[in-house]
C-alpha positions in Angstrom: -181.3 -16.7 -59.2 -184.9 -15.5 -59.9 -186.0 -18.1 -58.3 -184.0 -17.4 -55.0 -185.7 -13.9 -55.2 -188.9 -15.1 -55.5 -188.5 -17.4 -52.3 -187.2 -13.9 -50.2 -190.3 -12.2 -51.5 -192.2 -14.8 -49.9 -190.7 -14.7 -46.8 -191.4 -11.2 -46.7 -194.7 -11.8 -46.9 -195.1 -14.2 -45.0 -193.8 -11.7 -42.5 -196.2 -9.1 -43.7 -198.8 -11.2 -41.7 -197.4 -11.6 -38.6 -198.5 -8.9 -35.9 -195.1 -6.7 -36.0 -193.7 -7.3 -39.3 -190.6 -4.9 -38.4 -189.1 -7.1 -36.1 -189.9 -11.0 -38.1 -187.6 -9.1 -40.9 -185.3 -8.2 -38.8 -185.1 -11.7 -37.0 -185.4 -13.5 -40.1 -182.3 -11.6 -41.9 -180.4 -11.1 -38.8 -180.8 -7.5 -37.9 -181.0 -7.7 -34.6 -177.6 -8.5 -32.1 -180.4 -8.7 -28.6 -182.8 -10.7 -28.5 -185.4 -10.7 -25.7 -187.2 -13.8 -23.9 -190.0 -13.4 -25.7 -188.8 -12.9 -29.1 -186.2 -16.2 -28.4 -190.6 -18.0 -28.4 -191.3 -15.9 -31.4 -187.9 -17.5 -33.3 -188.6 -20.8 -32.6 -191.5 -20.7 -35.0 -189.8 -18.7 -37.8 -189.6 -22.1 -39.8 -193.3 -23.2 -39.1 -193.8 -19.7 -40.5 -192.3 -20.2 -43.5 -193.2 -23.8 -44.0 -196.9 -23.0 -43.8 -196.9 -19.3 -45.6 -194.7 -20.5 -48.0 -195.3 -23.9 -49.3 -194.2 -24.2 -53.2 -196.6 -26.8 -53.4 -199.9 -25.7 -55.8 -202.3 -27.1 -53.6 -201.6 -25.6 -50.4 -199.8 -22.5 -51.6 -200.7 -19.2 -49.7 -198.0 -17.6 -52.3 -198.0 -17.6 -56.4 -194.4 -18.5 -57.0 -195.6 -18.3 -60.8 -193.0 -19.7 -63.1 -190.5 -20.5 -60.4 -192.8 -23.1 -58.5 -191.4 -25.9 -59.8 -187.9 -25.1 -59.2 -188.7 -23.9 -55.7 -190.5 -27.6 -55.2 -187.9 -29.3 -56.7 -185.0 -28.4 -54.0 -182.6 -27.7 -56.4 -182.9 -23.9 -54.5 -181.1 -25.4 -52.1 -178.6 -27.7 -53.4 -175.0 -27.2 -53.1 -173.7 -28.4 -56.5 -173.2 -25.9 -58.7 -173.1 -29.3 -61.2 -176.5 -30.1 -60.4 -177.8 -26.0 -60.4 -176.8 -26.0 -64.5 -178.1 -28.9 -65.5 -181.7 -27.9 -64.3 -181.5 -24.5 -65.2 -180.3 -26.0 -68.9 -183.1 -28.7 -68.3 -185.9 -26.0 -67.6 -184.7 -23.7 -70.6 -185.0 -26.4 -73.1 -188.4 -27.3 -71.9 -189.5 -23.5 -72.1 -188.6 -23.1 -75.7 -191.5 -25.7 -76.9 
């Protein structure tokens, strides 16, 4: 779960960055119902955005993900099975407590 907020703080600032940070937040968690021509452009490149500001990978990281770069990396973030979810949060606990 931590690591789920983590991933929303960088995509906030990764939105930060952009030239009107108001409206990429808005776009990117749905606030907005209209959408004009030139934002439909400006969505198309939300996931570019987010691919290049917020990489989990330690080379090319623009963002510290700290302790939760690994599991952001690993796409278990985005897996589906809650099966597969406890088993890597039991996984990464264990291998903490050394």
């Amino acid at each position: 779960m931590l690591s789920v907020e983590r991933n929303d703080t960088c995509w906030r600032f990764a939105c930060k960055v952009q030239p009107d940070p108001r409206l990429c937040v808005q776009i990117l968690y749905c606030g907005t119902k209209f959408v004009s021509s030139g934002e439909t452009e400006w969505i198309k490149t939300v996931p570019e955005l987010l691919k290049s500001n917020c990489s989990a990978k330690a080379d090319d990281s623009k963002f510290n993900y700290g302790i939760y770069g690994q599991a952001i990396s690993s796409g278990i973030v985005s897996s589906t099975t809650f099966f597969s979810k406890f088993c890597y949060c039991l996984w990464w606990g264990l291998q903490n407590l050394r």
